[in-house]
C-alpha positions in Angstrom: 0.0 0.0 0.0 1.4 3.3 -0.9 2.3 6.0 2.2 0.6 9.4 1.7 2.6 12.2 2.9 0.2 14.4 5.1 1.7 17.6 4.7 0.7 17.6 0.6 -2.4 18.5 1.7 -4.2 21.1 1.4 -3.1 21.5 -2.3 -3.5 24.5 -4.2 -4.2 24.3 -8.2 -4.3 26.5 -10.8 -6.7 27.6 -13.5 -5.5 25.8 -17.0 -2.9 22.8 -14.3 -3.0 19.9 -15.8 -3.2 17.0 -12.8 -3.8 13.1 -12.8 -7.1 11.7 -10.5 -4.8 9.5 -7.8 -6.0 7.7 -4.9 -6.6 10.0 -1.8 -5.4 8.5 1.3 -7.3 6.7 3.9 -10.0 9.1 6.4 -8.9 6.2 9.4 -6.1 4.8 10.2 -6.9 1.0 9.1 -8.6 2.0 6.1 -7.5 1.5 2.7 -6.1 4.6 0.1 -9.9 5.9 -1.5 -10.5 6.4 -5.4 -12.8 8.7 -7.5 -15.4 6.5 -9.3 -12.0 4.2 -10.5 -11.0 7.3 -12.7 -7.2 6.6 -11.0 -4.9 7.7 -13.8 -7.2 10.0 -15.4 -6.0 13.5 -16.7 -7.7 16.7 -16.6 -7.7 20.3 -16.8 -8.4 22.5 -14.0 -11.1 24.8 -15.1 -12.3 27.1 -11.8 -10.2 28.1 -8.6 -10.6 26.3 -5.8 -14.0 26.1 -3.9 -14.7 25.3 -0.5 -15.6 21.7 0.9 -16.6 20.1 3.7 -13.5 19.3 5.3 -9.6 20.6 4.7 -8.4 18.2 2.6 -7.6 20.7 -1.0 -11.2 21.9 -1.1 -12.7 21.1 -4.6 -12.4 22.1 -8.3 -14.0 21.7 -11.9 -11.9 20.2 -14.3 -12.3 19.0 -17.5 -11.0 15.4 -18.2 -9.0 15.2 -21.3 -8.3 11.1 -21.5 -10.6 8.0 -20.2 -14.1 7.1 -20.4 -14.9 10.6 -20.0 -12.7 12.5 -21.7 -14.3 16.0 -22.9 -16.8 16.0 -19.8 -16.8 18.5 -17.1 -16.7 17.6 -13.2 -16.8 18.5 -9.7 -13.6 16.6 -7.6 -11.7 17.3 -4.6 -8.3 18.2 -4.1 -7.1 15.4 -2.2 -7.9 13.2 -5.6 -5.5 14.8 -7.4 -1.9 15.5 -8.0 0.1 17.7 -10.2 0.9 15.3 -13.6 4.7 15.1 -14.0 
């Protein structure tokens, strides 16, 4: 199982970032990492600032996805389900 790093949260993206959907890590302790509707892998566009959520983990943003089953739709997903693509 991959280690999450705590301190990358919150993140910060910015209008026209192009980040990958990843696992976000687990809310408890014995709990396994989380996934967005299995769209791990998945790249988007960043497409609004950052909005506020329910809890502190990166807030959420609308992106566009540019790859994947749904590639050229527009979404709603939280910060802690993505990472800057490298």
């Amino acid at each position: 199982m991959e280690q999450f790093d705590v301190a990358r949260f919150p993140q910060k993206f910015s209008l026209g970032e192009l980040v990958e959907v990843t696992e976000a890590p687990p809310r408890y302790q014995y709990n396994r990492p989380r996934n967005w509707y299995n769209l791990t892998g998945d790249l988007a566009t960043v497409v609004s600032d950052m909005m506020m959520a329910g809890h502190a983990w990166g807030g959420r943003y609308k992106i566009v996805y540019l790859n994947g089953s749904n590639a050229g739709s527009f979404g709603e997903i939280y910060g802690d389900f993505l990472k800057p693509y490298r």
